[in-house]
DSSP file (Angstrom, degrees, kcal/mol; ACC not computed):
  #  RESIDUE AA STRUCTURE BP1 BP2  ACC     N-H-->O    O-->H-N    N-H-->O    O-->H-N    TCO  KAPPA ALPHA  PHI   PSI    X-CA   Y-CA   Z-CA
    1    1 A X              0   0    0      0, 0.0     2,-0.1     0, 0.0     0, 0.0   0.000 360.0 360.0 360.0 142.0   88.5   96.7  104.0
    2    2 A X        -     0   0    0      1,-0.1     0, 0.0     0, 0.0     0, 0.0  -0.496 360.0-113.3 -95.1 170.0   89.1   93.0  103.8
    3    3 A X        -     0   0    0      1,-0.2     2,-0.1    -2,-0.1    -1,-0.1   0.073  35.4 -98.5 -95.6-168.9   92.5   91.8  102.1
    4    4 A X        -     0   0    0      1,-0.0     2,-0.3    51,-0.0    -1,-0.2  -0.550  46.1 -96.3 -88.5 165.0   92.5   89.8   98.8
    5    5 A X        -     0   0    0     45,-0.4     2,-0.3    -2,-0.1     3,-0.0  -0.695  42.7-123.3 -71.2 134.5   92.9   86.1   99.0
    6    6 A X        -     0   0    0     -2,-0.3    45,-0.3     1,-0.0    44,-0.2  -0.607  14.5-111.2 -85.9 160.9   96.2   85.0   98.5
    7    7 A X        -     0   0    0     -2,-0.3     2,-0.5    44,-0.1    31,-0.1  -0.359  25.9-139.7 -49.6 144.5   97.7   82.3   95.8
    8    8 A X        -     0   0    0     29,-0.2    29,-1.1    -3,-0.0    -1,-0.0  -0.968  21.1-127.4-111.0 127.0   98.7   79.5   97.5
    9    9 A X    >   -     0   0    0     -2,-0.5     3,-2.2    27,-0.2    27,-0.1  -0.205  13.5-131.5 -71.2 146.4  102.1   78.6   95.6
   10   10 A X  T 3  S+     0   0    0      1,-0.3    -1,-0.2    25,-0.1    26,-0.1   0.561  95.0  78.6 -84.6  11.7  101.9   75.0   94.5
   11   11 A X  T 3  S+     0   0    0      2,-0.0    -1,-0.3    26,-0.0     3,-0.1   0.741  74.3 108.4 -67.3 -19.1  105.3   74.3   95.9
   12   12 A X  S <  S-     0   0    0     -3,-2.2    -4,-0.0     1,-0.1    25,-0.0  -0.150  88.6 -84.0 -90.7-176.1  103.9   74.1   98.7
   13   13 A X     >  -     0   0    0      2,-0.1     4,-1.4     1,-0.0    -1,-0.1  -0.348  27.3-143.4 -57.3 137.9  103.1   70.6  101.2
   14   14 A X  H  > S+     0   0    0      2,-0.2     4,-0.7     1,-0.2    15,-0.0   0.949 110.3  53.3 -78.7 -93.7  100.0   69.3   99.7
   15   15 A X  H  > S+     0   0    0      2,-0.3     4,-1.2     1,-0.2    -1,-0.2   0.531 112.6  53.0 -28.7 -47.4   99.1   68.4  104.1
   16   16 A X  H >> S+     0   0    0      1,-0.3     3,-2.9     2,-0.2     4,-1.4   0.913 114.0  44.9 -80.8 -83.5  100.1   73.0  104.7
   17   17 A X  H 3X S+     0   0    0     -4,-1.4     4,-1.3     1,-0.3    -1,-0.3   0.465 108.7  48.6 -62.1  -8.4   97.7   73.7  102.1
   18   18 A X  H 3X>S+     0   0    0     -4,-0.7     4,-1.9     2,-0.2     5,-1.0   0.819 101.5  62.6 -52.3 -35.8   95.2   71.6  103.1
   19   19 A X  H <<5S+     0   0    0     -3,-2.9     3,-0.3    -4,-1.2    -2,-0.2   0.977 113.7  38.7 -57.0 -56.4   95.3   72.9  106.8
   20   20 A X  H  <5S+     0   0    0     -4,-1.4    -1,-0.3     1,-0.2    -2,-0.2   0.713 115.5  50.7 -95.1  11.1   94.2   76.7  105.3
   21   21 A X  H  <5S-     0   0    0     -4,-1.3    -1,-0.2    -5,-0.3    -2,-0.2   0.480 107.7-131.0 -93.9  17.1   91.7   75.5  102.6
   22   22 A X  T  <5 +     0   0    0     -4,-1.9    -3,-0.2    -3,-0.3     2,-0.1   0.719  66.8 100.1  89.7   5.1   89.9   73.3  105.3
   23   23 A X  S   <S-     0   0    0     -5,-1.0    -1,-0.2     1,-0.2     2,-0.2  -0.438  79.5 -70.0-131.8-156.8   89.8   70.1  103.5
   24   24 A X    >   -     0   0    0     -2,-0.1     3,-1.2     1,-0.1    -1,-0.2  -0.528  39.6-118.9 -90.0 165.1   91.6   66.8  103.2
   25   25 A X  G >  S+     0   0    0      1,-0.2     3,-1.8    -2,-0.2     2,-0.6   0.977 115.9  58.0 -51.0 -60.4   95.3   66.5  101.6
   26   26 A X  G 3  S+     0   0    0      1,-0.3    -1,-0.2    14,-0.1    16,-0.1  -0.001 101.3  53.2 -40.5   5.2   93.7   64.2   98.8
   27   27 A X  G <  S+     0   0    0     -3,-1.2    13,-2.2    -2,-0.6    14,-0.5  -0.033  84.3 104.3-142.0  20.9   91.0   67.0   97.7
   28   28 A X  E <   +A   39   0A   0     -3,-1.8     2,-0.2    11,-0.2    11,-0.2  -0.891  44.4 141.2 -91.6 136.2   93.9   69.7   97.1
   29   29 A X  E     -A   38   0A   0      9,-3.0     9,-1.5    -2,-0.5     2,-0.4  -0.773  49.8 -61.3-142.3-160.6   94.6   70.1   93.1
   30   30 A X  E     -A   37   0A   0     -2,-0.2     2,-0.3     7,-0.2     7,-0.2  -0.598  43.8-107.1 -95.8 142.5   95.4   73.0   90.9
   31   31 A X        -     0   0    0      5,-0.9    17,-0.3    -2,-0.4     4,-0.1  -0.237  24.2-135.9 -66.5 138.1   93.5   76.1   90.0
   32   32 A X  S    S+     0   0    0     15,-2.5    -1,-0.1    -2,-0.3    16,-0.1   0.477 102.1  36.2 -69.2  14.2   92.2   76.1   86.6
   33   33 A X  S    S+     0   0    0     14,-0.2    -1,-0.2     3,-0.2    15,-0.1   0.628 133.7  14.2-132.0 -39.3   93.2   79.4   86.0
   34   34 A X  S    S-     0   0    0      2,-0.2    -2,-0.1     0, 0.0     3,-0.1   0.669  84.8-125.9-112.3  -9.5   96.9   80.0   87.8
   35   35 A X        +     0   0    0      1,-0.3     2,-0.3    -4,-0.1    -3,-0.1   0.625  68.7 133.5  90.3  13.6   97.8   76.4   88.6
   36   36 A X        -     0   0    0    -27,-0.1    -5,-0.9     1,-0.1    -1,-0.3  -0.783  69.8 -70.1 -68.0 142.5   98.3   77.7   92.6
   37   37 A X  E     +A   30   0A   0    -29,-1.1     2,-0.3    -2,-0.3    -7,-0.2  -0.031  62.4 159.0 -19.9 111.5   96.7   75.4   95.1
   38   38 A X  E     -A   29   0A   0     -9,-1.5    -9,-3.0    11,-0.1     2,-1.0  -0.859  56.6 -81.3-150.3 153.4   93.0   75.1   95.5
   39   39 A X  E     +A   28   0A   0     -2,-0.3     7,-0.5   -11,-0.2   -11,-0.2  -0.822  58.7 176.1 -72.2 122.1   90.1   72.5   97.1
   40   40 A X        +     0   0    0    -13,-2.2    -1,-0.2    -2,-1.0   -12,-0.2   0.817  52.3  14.3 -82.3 -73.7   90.5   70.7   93.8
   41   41 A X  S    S+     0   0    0    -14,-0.5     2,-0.2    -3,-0.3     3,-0.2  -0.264  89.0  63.0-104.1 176.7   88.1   67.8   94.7
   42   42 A X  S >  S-     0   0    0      1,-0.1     3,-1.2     2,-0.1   -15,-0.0  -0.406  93.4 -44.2 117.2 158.0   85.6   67.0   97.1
   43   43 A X  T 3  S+     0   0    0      1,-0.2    -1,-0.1    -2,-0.2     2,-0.0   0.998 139.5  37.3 -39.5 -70.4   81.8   68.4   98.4
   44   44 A X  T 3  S+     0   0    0     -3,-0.2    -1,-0.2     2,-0.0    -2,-0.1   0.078  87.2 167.6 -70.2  16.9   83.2   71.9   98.2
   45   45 A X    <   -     0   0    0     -3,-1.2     2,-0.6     1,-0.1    -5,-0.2   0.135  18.6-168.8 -62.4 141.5   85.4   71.7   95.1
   46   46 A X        -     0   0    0     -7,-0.5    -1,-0.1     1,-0.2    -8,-0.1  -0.933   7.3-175.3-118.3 101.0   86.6   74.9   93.8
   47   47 A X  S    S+     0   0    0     -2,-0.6   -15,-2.5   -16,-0.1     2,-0.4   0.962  91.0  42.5 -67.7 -39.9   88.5   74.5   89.9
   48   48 A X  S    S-     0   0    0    -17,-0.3    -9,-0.2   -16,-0.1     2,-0.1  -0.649  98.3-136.8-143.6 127.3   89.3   78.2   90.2
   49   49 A X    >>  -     0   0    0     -2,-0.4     4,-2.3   -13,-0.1     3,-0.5  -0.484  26.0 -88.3 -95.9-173.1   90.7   79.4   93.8
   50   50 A X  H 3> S+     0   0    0      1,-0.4     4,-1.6     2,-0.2   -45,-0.4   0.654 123.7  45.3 -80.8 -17.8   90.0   82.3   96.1
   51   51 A X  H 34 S+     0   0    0    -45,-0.3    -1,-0.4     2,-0.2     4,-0.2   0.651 114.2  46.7 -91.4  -7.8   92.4   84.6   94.9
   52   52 A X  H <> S+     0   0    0     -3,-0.5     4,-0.9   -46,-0.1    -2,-0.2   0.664 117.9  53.1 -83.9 -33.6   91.5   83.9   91.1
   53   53 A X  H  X S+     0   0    0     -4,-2.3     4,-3.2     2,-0.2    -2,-0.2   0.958 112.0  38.8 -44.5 -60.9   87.7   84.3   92.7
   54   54 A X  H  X S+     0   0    0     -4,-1.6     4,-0.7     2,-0.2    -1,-0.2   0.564 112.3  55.9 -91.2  -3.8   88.1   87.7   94.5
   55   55 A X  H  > S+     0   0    0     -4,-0.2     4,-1.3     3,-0.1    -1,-0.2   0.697 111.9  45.8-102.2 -16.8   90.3   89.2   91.6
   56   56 A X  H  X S+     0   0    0     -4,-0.9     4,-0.6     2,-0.2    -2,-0.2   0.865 116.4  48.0 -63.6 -46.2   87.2   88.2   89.1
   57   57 A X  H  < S+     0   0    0     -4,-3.2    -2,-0.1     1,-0.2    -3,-0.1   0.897 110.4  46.3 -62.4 -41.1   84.9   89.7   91.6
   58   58 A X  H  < S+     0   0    0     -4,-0.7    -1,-0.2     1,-0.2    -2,-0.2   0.949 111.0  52.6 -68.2 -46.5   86.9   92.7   92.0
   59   59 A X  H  < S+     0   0    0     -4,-1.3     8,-5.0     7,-0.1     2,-0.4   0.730 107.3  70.4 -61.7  -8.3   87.3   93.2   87.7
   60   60 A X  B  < S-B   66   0B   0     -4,-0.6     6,-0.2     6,-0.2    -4,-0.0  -0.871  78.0-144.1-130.3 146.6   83.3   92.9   87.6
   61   61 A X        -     0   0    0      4,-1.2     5,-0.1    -2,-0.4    -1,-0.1   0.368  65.3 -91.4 -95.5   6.7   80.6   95.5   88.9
   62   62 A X  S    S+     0   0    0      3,-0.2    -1,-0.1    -5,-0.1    -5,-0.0   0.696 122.2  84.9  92.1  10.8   78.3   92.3   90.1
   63   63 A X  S    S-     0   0    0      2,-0.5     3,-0.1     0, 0.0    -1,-0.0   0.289 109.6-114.2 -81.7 -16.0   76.3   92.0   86.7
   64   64 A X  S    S+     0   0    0      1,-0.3     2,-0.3    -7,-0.1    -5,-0.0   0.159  80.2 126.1  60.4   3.5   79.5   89.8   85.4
   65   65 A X  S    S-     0   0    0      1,-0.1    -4,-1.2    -5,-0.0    -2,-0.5  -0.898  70.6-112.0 -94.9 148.3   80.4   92.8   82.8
   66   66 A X  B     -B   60   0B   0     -2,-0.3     2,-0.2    -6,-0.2    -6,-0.2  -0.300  36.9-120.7 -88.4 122.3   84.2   93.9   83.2
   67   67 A X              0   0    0     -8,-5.0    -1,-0.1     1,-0.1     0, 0.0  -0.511 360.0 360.0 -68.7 139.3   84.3   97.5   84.5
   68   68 A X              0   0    0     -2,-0.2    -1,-0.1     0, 0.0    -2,-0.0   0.323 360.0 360.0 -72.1 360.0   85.9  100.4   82.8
């Protein structure tokens, strides 16, 4: 089974997270949902990162209604 994404804390070097989301320093911002570190800006922008992504994905059966 593949892991969750993790948060990326926003303490961290704007330059480290860029390196693991793959983009430029200058297109790192904050997630719209936990404020941790995300491609902010950019071709590829992401407001909401991958661990905010894959724990929405996980709460929802792929219809977008919230399982029970």
């Amino acid at each position: 089974m593949d892991e969750m994404p993790q948060r990326i804390d926003p303490a961290m070097d704007r330059a480290a997270a860029a390196l693991l989301l793959g983009c430029a320093p200058d297109q790192v911002g904050y997630c719209a949902r936990c404020q941790g570190l995300t491609q902010r800006y950019g071709r590829d922008a992401r407001p909401v990162c991958r661990a905010c992504q894959a724990r929405q994905a996980a709460a929802t059966d792929g219809t977008g209604s919230v399982r029970t």
